[in-house]
N, C-alpha and C positions, 0 to 999 in steps of 0.2 A: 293426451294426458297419460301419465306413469303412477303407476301405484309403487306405494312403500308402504313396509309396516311401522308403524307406531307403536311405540309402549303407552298406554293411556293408562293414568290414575283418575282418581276421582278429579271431577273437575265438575265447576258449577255449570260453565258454559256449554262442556261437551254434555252434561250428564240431561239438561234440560232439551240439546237441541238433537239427543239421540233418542230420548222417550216422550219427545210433545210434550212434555207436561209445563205447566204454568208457572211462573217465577210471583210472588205477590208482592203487587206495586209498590215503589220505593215509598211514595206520597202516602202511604200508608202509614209508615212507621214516622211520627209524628216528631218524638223525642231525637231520633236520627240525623231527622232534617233540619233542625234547630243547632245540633253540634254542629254542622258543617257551615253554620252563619259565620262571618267575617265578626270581629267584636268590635270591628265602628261599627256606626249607626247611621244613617240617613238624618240630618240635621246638623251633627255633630260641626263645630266651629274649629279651624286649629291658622296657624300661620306658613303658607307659603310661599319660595322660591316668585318673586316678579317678575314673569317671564321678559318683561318691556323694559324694564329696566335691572341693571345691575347693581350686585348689593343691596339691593331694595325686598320690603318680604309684604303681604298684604293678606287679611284675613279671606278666608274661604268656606265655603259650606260644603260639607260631604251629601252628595245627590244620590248613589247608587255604592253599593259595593260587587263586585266581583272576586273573590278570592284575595288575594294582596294587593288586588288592583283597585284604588278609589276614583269616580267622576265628582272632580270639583267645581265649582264656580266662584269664583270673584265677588267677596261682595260689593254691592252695589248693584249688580247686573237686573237684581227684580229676579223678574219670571225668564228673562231673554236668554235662551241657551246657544248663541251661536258662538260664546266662549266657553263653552264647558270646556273641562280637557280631564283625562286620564291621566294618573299617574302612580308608577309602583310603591310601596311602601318602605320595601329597600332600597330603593336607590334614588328615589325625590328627597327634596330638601323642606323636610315639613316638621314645623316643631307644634309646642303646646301654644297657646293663647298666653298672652304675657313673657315669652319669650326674647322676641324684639326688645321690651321696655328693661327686663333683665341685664341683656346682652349689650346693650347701647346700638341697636340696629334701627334700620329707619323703615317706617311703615309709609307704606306710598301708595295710594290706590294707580290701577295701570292706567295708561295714554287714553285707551278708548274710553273712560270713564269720568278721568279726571276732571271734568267741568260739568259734570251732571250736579254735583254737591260745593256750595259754596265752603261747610263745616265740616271737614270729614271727620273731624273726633267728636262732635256730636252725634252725627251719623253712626259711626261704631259703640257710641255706650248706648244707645239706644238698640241696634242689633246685635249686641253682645247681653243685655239684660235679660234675664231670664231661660236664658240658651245655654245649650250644652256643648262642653267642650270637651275635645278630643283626649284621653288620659294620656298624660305624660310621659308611663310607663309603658304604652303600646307602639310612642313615638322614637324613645331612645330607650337606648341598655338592650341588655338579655331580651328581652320580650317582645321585642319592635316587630312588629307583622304577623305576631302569631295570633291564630284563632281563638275562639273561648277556648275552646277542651286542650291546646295546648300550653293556655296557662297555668292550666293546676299540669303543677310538676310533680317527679319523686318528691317525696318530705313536705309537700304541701301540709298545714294544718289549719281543719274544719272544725266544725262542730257537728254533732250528732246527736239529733232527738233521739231518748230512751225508749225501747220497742214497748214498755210496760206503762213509763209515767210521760206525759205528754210536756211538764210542764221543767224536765229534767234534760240537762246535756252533758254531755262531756268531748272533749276533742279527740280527734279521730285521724290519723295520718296518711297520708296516702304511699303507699307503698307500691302500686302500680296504676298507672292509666294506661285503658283500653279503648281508644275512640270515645274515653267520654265514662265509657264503665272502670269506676274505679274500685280498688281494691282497698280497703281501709284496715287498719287495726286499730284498736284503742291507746292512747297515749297511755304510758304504765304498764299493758301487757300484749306487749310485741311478742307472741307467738302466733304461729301461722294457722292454730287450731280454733283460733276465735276471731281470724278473718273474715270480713263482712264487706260483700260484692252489693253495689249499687250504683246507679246511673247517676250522672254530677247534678243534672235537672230534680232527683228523688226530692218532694218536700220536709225530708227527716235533715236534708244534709243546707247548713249555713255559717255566715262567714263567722270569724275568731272573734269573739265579743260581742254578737248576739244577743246573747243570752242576758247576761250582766245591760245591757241597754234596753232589754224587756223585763229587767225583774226577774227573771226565772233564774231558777239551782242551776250549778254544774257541781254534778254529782258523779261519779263514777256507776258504769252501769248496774241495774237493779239488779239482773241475775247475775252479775258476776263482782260486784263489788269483794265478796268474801276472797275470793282469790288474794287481794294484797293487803297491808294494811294500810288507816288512814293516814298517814304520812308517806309510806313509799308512793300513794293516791295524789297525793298535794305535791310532794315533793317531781314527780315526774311533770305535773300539769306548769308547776312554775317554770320549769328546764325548756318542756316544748311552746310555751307562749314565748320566754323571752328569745327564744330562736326561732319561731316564729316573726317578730314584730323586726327583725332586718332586712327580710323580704316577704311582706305581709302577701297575701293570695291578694290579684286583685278583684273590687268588686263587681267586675263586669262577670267575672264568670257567672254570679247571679242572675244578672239580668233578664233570664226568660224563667226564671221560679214564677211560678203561678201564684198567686193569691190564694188564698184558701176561700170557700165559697163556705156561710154560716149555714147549720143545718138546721133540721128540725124536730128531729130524734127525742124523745123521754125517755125517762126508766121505764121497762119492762116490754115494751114494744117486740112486738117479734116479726122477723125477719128470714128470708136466705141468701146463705154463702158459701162461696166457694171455701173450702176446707184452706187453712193456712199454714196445718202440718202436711197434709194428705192433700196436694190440691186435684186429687182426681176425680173428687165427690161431691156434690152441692148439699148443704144442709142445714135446720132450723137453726139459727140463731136467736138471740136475747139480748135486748141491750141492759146492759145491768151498769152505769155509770156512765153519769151527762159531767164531764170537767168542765167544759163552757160552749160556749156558742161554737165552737171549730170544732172540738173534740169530742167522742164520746167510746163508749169500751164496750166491744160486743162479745159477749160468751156463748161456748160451742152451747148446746141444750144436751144437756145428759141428765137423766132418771133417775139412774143408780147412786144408794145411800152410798156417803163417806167417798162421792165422785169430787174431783179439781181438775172440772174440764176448762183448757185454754183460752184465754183472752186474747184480743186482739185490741189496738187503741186506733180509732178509724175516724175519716174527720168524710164531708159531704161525696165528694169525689172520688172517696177509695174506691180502687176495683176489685169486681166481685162479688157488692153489698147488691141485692137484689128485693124486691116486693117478695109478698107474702104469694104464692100460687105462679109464679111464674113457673117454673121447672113444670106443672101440669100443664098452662096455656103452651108451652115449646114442646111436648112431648118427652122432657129430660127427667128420669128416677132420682126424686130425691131422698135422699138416706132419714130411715127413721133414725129418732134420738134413743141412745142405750137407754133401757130402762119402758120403752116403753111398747105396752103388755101389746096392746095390736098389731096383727100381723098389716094392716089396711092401713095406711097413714094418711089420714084426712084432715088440711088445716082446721074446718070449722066444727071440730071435734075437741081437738087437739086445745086450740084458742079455750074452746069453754071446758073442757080440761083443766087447763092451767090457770082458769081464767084473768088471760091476757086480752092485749088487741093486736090488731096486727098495725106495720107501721104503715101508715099513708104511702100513694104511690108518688105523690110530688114529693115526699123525702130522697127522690133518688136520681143518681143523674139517666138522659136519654139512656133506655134502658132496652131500645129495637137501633143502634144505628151501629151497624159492620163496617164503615168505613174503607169497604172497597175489598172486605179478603171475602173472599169464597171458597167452599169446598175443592180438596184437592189440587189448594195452592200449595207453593213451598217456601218455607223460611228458612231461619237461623232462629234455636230456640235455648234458652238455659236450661239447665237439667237441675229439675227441683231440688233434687235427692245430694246433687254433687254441685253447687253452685260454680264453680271455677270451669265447669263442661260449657260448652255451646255444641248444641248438633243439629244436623240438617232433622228438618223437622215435618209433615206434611199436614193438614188442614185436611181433618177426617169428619168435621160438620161445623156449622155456625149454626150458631144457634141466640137472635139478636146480636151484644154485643158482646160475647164470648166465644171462643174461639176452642174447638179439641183439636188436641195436635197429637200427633204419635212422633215420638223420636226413635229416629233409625240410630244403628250402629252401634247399640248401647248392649255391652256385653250378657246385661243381662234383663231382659224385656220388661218396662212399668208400664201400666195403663196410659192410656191418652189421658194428658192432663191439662187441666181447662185455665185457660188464661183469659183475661180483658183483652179489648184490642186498644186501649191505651196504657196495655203494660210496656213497661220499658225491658222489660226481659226477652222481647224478641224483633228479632233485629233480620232486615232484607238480606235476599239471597247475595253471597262475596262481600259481605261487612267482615268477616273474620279474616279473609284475603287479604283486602284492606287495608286493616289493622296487625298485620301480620300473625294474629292468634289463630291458636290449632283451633278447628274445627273437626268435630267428632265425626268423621263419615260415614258412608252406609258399609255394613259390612260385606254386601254382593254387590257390588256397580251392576247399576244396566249395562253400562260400557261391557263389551269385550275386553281380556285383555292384551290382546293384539289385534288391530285393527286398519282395515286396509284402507288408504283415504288415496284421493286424487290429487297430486300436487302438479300446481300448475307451474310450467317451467319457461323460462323465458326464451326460447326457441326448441322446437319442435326436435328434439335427439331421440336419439333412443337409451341414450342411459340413464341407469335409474338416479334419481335426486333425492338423496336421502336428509331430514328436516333437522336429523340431531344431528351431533358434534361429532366429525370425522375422528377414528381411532388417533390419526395421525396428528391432531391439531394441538398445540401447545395448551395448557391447563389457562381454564378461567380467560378463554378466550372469548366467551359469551357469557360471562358468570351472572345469577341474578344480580339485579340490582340493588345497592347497597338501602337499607331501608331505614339505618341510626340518621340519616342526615335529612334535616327540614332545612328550607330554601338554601339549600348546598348547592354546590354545580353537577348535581343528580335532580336538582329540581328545576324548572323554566317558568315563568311566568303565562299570560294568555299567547296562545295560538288564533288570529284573526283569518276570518276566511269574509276575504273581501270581494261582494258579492259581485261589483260595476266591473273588477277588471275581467279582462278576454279568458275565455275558460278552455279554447283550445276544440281541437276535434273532437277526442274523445269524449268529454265530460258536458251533460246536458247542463245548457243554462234556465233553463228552468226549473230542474232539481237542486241545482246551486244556490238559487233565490232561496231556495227552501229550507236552507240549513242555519244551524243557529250564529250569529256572528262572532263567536268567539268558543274556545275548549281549553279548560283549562281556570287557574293554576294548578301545578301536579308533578307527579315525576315524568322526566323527558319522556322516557319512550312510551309508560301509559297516555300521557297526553297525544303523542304522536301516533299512534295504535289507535285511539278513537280519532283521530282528526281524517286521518287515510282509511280507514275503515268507510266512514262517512263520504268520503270522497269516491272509494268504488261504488258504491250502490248509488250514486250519483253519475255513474258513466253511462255508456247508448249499453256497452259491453263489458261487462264490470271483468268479467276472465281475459278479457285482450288486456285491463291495464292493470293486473294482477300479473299479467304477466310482465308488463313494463317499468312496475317497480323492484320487478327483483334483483333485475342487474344496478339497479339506483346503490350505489358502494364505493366505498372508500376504504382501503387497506389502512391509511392512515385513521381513522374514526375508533371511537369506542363505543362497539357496539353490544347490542344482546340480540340474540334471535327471536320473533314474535311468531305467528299464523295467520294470517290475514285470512278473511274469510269472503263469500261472494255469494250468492244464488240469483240464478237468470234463467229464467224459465222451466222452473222446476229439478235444477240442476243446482247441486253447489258444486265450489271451488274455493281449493285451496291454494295456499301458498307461504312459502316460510320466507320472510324477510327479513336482514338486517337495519336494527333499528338503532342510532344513535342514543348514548345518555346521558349526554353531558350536555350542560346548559352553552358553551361556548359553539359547539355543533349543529344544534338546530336549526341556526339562519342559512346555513349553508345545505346543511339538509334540505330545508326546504327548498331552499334554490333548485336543487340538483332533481329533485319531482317533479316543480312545475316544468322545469327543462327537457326531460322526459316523457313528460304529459302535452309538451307543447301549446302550454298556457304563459299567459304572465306572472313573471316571476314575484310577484308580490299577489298571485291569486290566494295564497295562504301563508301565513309565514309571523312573526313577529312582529308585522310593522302593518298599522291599521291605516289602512287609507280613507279618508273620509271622503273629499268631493272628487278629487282629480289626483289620479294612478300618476306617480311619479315617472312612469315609465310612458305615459302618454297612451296606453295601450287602447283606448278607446276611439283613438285616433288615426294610428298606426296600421299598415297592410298587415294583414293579419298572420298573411307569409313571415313575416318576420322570425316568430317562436317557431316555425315549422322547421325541421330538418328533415329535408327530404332523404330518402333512400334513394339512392341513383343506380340504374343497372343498363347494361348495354342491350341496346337492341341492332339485330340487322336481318338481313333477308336470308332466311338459308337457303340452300344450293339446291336442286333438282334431286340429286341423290340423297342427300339428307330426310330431306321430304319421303321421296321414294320407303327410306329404308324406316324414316317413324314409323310410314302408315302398314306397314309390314308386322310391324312389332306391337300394335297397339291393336287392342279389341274393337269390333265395331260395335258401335252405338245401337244402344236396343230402339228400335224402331217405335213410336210413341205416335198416337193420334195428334194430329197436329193443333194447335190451339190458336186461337186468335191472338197475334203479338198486340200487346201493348203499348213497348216503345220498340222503334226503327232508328237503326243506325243506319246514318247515310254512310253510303259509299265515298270511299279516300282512297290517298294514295297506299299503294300495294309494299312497302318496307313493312306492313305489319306490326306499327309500335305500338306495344305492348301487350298484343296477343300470344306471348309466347305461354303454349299449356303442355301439359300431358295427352292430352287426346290426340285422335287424327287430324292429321290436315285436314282430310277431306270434312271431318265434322265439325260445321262451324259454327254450333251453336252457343249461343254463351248465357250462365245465369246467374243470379245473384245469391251470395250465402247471405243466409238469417240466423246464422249461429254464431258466426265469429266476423269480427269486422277490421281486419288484416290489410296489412299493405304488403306488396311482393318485393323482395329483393334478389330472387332467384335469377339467375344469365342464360340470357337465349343462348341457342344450339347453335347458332350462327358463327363462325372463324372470321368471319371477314369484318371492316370496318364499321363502327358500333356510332351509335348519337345515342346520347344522354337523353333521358325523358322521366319525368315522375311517376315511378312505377305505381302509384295506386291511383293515379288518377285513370288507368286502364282495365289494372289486375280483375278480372272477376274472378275469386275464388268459389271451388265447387260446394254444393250447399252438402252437411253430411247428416243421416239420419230419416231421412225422407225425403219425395221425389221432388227434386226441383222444381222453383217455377221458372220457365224457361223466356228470357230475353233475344226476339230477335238480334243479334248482330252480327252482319255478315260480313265477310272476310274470304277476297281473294290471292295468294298468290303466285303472282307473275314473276317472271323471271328472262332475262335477257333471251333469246335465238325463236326455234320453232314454236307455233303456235299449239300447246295441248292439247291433246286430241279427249271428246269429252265423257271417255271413259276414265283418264286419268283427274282430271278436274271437274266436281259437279260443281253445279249453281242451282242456287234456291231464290224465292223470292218469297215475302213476309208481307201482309199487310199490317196499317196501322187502325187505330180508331179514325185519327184524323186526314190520314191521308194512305196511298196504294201507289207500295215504290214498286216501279216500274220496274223488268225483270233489264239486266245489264246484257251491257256486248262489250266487245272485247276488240280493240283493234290492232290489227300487228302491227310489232317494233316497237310496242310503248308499252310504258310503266304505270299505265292509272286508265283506274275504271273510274267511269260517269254513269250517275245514277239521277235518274229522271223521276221528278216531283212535283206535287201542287206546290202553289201558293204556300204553303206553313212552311218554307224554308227562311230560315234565319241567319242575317249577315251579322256577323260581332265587326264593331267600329277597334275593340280592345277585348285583349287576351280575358277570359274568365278568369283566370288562374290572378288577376293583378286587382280583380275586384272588391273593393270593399265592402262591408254589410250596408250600408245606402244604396249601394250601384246595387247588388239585390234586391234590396227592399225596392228598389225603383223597377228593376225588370219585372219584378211580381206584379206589382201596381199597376204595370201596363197590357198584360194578360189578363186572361177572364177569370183568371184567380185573384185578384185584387183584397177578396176577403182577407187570402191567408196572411202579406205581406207583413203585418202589427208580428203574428209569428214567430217570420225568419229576424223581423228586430229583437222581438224579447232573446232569443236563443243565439244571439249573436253571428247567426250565419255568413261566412263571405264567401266570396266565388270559389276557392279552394275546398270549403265545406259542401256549396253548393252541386258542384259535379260528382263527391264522393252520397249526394242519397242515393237511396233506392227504396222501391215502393215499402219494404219492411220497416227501414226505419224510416219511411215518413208515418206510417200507420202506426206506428207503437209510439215513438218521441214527440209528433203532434197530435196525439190522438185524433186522427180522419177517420173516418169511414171509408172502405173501399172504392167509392165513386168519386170524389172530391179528391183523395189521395189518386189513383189513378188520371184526375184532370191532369193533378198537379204536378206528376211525374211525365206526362207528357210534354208540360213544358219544360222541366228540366232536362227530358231529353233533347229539344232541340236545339240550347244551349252546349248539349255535349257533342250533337252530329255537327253542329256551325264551330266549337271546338276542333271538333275531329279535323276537321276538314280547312279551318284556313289556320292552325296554331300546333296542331302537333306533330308534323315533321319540322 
């Protein structure tokens, strides 16, 4: 591995995975996860495309949504899902319900169905009664596929309940959207001084006419009416309605407003709350006005004569509104009311004091449930004081269901201030990424700001690999990704990662089961960054295939550079990769991975394979996807030999240990032992760090045979002492017989069996090695085996248990001869004992290899 420096700024990922700290759960923020819903619905009816017949269209039900992606079914089918099907939203052929009858098209239910119903238009007004159908405007035009939060555009016009009168609106424009958080001004006074930040979900915020269909004013706002007068007021509201009603908002953005829950609040009740100028402080409240069952007005409590302390209009659910003695049962200081004379603030003083009551505790909602954040988590939080701020924020106590945060990076330091955990004002850690909005950072990173990381390179050089953009390389060669464009050819639909096909050597099939079946919709290369990412940590060696996608490249591609990330046993790894971002790209991308990874090429990629891999891979020699590495081997000369063991260190001398597995004795060409060591040292063991195949060239000049270089290479383990595999190796060479100070010979035993110590006869080129009964005749090469012909060797061994296994994990003869007791202990989770059975029989597979298949 090579180190480079880095420039690091703030970053959420680095900044979290450099100081341990806790990111707090997405499933947390409530109102977050409701914007990123798809605006069909599960139910929803509309007319599509018959796949059975041409020109022909037939109703359908939406069963699932995934991003632009819907699962439909045919009606008629019932409950039967073996015709479900997927299809995009841009590019299917799917209109509204009553389309067809429009159009003069023909509504045909499909082949498989067609004589289940003698009446199929009885059939339809009976399944069409009552049911909801798909809006017309999400199916064509401007709008078609887009989410809720991206149909309120610029210039959308809302309405907005009055902060003062409850029963008061007026319209309100949207001037920006932010993932949902919009930015409004008042219709009549578009200055940017009386902008008002709130989430699209806020109960204050609904659609254009409203109001007028409930009876209630639209009035211009209470504190700021005097600003204009009543006709430039009227006059501006008739302008923005009738430009409004050309492309009216539609009313699905609504759709997850909550209901108001009716309370049970009187006058004069008292209460705590979070402060609504100051929310740094909890304190008594009053309710001093019931408008109706939803509504009621709660005033700060102040003592002092000729006080006009602030109102607030709060319906059951508001957050913040708290029981009478809470702040004492949590341990939290609640602020006396100005005015009043004791320094001791005691409610049941206080009560007979003023003589109030206090409000009931069922007037309030659960008022102990955290919802998952805990101390010294981290968000994203608005900045009371400057609502247009978001800044990184940290969870400095919960306390029930309020939350103290401190915001970092804020020039100039306010108190933690205390939020609900169903406010919509704080949002998970890279929502401001995201959304492309600045995020106020810390003003010290933990980060260094030069920082030495290990990047992993995809062959072993020595020179340095540096992660940014060469001085030399032409402008916007990697430029970020362009971020004005939704479903552009910057954006791809899902990524499937299809569990059944062949997964190749590297990549465990068991952690592949594991993974979700699809990532995505999104921009290319984000999508492609989580899908590969997901797929190292899925490897036996996530650093070996970190390193095998870096060279995955195309000069002709448009790419941007990413980091891929790895950790293997307490170790990470880096790597900076070229990643495609263009939606044309992808398929090919992906191609070019599984090819590299030596899987099937539809193991992830665009195209979902449901029963049967178009490439038949379940069926197919598994050698297929493999590309070997081919390197020469031959016998080196006498003097070659000679002159290594001259040059090379002798082997520290080690207590000998009981072998494990024995290689039998072969013929003496020595294919694929070519190392670094002495000849005379002929010991060999397995790495547990890196799991490599060799394409290095024997020392040999003379005549070469091709052979699968890692079906032999044992590379040396680095970091601590080997564990040491007998396998012995002599060799011979053509004339006099060496004499046995220049050749030693050793001899190993096994568990199961005690090979015999060798001889040697002159004029010939092969030692015989003398055995029990556990010697093993192959009828056919391992290397040509499929994962049955495995499963069947296993099953006929006394490991029989493990066989089930090597099926789940796709194992075939070519995976077979590459374990070793490491990865069978860590990738089947064995025990020492049962894994050592079991590598015993795989080594006799590889001595009755050695021995009748690899010269």
């Amino acid at each position: 591995m090579d180190c480079v420096e880095e420039e690091v700024d703030f970053n959420w990922e680095e900044y979290l995975e450099d100081t341990g700290v806790t990111a707090a759960p997405h499933t947390s923020f409530r109102h977050v996860e409701i914007s990123l819903q798809s605006s069909f619905q599960p139910g929803m009816k509309l007319e599509v495309a018959n796949k059975g017949s041409l020109d022909t269209y037939w109703v359908a039900t939406i069963i699932t949504t995934c991003g632009q992606l819907l699962l439909l079914r045919y009606c008629g089918y019932g409950e039967d899902r073996k015709a479900d099907f997927w299809c995009d939203i841009m590019t299917a052929e799917l209109h509204p319900v009553g389309w067809c009858t429009q159009n003069n098209k023909t509504l045909q239910p499909p082949d498989a169905i067609k004589e289940k119903y003698n009446d199929w238009a009885d059939f339809l007004v009976k399944e069409l009664t009552g049911s909801r159908t798909a809006p017309p405007n999400l199916l064509e035009g401007p709008l078609r596929g887009k989410n809720t939060v991206d149909l309120i555009t610029v210039g959308s016009i809302l309405e907005l309940r009055d902060a003062i009168e409850p029963t008061v609106h007026w319209a309100a424009q949207v001037q920006r959207n932010v993932g949902g958080r919009l930015c409004l001004s008042y219709v009549g006074l578009n200055d940017s001084v009386y902008y008002i930040w709130m989430f699209y979900l806020d109960t204050r915020l609904r659609p254009l006419g409203w109001a007028k269909e409930n009876n209630l004013s639209m009035e211009p706002p209470t504190d700021l009416c005097g600003l204009r007068s009543r006709a430039e007021w009227t006059e501006a509201l008739e302008a923005a309605t009738a430009e409004a009603m050309k492309s009216p908002l539609p009313l699905e953005v609504f759709k997850d407003h909550v209901d108001l829950h009716t309370h049970s609040f009187k006058t004069g009740m008292k209460l705590e709350m979070v402060s609504t100028t100051e929310p740094f402080h909890i304190c008594p409240v009053s309710v001093t006005k019931v408008y109706n069952e939803y509504y009621f007005e709660i005033t700060l409590d102040d003592l002092t004569a000729e006080a006009t302390p602030p109102s607030v209009v709060c319906h059951a659910d508001s957050p913040g509104i708290l029981p009478v003695q809470w702040c004492m049962k949590n341990g939290v200081v609640l602020e006396r009311p100005h005015g009043f004379e004791s320094q001791d603030f005691d409610w049941a003083d206080y009560l007979k004091h003023t003589g109030t009551e206090a409000a009931p505790d069922v007037c309030f909602p659960n008022a102990f449930h955290s919802k998952g954040f805990c101390k010294e988590m981290w968000l994203e939080a608005v900045n009371p004081l400057q609502r247009s701020e978001i800044c990184v924020a940290r969870i400095t106590q919960v306390k029930g269901r309020l939350l103290w945060l401190r915001l970092e990076g804020l020039t100039k330091p306010i108190p933690d201030c205390i939020v609900d955990v169903d406010s919509m004002d704080i949002f998970p850690v890279g929502w401001c990424e995201a959304n492309s909005y600045p995020l106020i950072p810390l003003l010290k990173p933990v980060s260094r700001p030069q920082k030495k990381i290990a990047v992993v390179q995809p062959e072993k050089q020595l020179n340095r690999l540096t992660p940014s953009q060469p001085p030399d390389a032409p402008p916007n060669m990697c430029s970020p990704m362009d971020t004005g464009l939704v479903n552009g050819k910057y954006c791809c639909s899902q990524l499937f990662v299809n569990h059944r096909c062949f997964s190749g050597p590297y990549l465990n099939k068991g952690r592949i089961a594991e993974l979700p079946q699809a990532v995505g919709p999104g921009k290319c290369a984000v999508v492609l960054k989580e899908i590969l990412t997901m797929l190292i940590n899925s490897a036996y060696k996530p650093g070996r295939v970190l390193r095998e996608l870096q060279v995955v490249e195309d000069p002709q591609w448009n790419c941007q550079e990413e980091t891929l990330k790895a950790k293997y046993k307490g170790k990470s790894y880096r790597s900076t990769m070229r990643i495609v971002r263009t939606m044309e790209q992808v398929a090919e991308f992906c191609r070019r991975v599984c090819e590299r990874l030596q899987c099937c090429p539809n193991l992830f990629g665009p195209t979902l394979v449901s029963d049967k891999c178009p490439e038949n891979c379940s069926s197919q020699t598994k050698t297929k996807y493999t590309y070997y590495k081919k390197r020469k081997v031959g016998r080196p000369s006498l003097g070659e030999i000679a002159q290594d063991g001259d040059m090379t260190k002798p082997a520290r001398r080690r207590k000998k240990r009981k072998a494990i597995f024995v290689q039998k004795k072969r013929r003496t060409s020595i294919v694929g032992y070519q190392t670094t060591e002495s000849p005379q040292d002929s010991d060999y063991y397995y790495d547990d760090e890196d799991f490599e195949e060799s394409g290095s060239e024997g020392s040999s000049n003379s005549p070469h045979e091709e052979t699968p270089a890692h079906m032999f290479k044992e590379a040396p383990r680095r970091g601590r002492p080997p564990r040491r595999v007998a396998l012995q190796r002599r060799a011979t060479h053509p004339g006099p017989e060496p004499s046995d100070k220049t050749t030693s010979r050793r001899t190993t035993r096994s568990v199961s069996y005690i090979q015999n110590q060798t001889t040697k006869q002159a004029h010939t080129e092969t030692e015989c090695v003398k055995d029990n009964d556990d010697r093993l005749v192959l009828e056919r090469n391992p290397l040509e085996w499929s994962v049955s012909d495995v499963v069947d060797f296993i099953a006929s061994t006394d490991c029989a248990s493990l066989a089930k296994i090597f099926q789940e994990q796709d194992i075939d003869g070519q995976a077979l001869l590459l374990l070793t007791l490491p990865t069978v202990q860590e990738c089947m989770d064995l025990k020492l004992g049962p894994a050592i059975k079991l590598c015993h029989q795989i080594e006799r597979v590889k001595v009755a290899f050695y021995s009748q298949y690899a010269n």
